[in-house]
C-alpha positions as CSV (number, residue, x, y, z in Angstrom):
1,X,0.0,0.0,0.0
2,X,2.7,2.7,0.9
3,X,4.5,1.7,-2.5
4,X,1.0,2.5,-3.9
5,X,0.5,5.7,-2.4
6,X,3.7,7.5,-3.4
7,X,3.0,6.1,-6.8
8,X,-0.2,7.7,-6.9
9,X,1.2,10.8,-4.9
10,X,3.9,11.6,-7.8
11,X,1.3,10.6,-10.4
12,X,-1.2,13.2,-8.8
13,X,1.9,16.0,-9.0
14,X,3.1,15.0,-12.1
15,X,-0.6,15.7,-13.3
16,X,-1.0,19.0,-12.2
17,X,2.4,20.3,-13.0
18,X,1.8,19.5,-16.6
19,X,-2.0,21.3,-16.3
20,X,-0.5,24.4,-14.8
21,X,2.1,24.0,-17.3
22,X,-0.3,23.5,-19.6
23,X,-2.7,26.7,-18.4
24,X,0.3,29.2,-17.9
25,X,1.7,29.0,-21.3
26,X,-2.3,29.6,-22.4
27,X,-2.9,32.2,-20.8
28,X,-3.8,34.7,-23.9
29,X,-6.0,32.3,-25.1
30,X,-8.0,31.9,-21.6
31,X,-8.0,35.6,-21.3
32,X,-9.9,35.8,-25.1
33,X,-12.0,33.0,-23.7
34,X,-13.2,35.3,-20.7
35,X,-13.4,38.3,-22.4
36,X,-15.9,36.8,-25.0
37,X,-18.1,36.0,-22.1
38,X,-17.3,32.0,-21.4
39,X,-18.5,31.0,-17.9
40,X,-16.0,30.0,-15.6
41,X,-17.3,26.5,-15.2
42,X,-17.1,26.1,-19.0
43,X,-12.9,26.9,-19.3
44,X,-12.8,24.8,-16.0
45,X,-14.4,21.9,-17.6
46,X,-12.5,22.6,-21.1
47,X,-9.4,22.2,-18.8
48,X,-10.4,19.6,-16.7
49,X,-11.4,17.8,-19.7
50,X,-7.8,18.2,-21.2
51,X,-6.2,16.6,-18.2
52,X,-8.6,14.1,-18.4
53,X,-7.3,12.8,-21.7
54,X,-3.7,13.4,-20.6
55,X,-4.3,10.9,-17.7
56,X,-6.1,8.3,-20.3
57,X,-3.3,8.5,-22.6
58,X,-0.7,8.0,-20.2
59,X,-2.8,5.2,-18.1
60,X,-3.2,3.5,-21.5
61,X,0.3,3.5,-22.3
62,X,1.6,3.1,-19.0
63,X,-0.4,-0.4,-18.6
64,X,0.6,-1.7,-22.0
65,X,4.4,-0.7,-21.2
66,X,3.9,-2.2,-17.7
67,X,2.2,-5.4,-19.1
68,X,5.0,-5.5,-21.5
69,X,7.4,-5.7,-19.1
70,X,6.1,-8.2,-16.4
71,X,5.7,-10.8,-19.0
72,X,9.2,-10.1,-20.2
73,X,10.6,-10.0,-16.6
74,X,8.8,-13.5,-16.0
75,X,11.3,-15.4,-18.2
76,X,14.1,-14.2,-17.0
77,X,15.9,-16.6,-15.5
78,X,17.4,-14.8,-13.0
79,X,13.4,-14.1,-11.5
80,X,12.2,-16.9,-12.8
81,X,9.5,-17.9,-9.5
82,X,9.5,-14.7,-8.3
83,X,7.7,-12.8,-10.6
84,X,4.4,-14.5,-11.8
85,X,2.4,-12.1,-14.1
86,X,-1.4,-11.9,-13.3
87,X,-3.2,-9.0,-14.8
88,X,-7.3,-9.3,-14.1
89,X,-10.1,-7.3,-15.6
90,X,-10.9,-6.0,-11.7
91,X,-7.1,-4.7,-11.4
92,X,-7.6,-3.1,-14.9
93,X,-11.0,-1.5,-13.8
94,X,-9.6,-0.1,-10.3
95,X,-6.4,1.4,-12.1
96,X,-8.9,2.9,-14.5
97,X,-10.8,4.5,-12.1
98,X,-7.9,5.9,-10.1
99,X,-6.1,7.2,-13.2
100,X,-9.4,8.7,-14.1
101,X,-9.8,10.3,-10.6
102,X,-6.6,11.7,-10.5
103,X,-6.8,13.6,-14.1
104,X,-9.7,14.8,-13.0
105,X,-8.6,16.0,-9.7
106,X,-4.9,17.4,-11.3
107,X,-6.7,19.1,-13.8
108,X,-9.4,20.6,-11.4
109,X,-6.7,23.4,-9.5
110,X,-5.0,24.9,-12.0
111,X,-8.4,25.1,-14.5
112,X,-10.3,27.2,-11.4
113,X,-7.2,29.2,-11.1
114,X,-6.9,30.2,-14.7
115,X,-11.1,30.3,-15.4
116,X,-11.0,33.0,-11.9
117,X,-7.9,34.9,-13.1
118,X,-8.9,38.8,-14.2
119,X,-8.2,38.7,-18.2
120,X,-6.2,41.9,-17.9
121,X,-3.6,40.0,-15.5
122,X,-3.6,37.1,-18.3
123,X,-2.3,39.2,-20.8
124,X,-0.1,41.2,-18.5
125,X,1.9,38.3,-17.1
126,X,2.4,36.4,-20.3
């Protein structure tokens, strides 16, 4: 469980450093965005959404490279017993979900921030 945790603690981070990444260097687009009246909730989902598909992308490759490599490790002969690939549909499901959770979550912060910020600071500070 703790090798869990920090795994899903630097995925979390990882996820939102790209997203603020992501929103800073966008800024003069999300400022045209709120100056042509777009709710805040609507550039917050368009964000959220983006991180979303970022966290898909990389949960999709991620498992294949991960499945990849188990069943590669398994026949080395060096590991050979100690390593016994077993990949069910209910492990996929719950790594699915979490990924899902955390895209969702890392994209949530810095989409508020950017959908609150005053356009006139958004085009200031870039």
């Amino acid at each position: 469980w703790t090798t869990s945790i920090i795994a899903l603690t630097i995925g979390l981070l990882a996820v939102i450093n790209t997203m603020y990444m992501s929103v800073s260097e966008r800024r003069p687009e999300l400022a045209l965005l709120v100056t042509l009246g777009w709710p805040i909730a609507r550039i917050a989902l368009l964000i959220a959404i983006e991180g979303f598909m970022l966290t898909v992308s990389g949960a999709v490759i991620g498992a294949a490279v991960g499945w990849f490599a188990v069943h590669v490790l398994a026949y080395v002969p060096a590991l050979h017993g100690l390593l016994a690939p077993d990949l069910t549909i209910r492990l996929v499901l719950e790594i699915a979900i979490t990924m899902v959770l955390l895209g969702v979550f890392g994209g949530l912060f810095p989409s508020l921030k950017a959908a609150r910020s005053d356009p006139e600071v958004l085009l200031r500070t870039h």
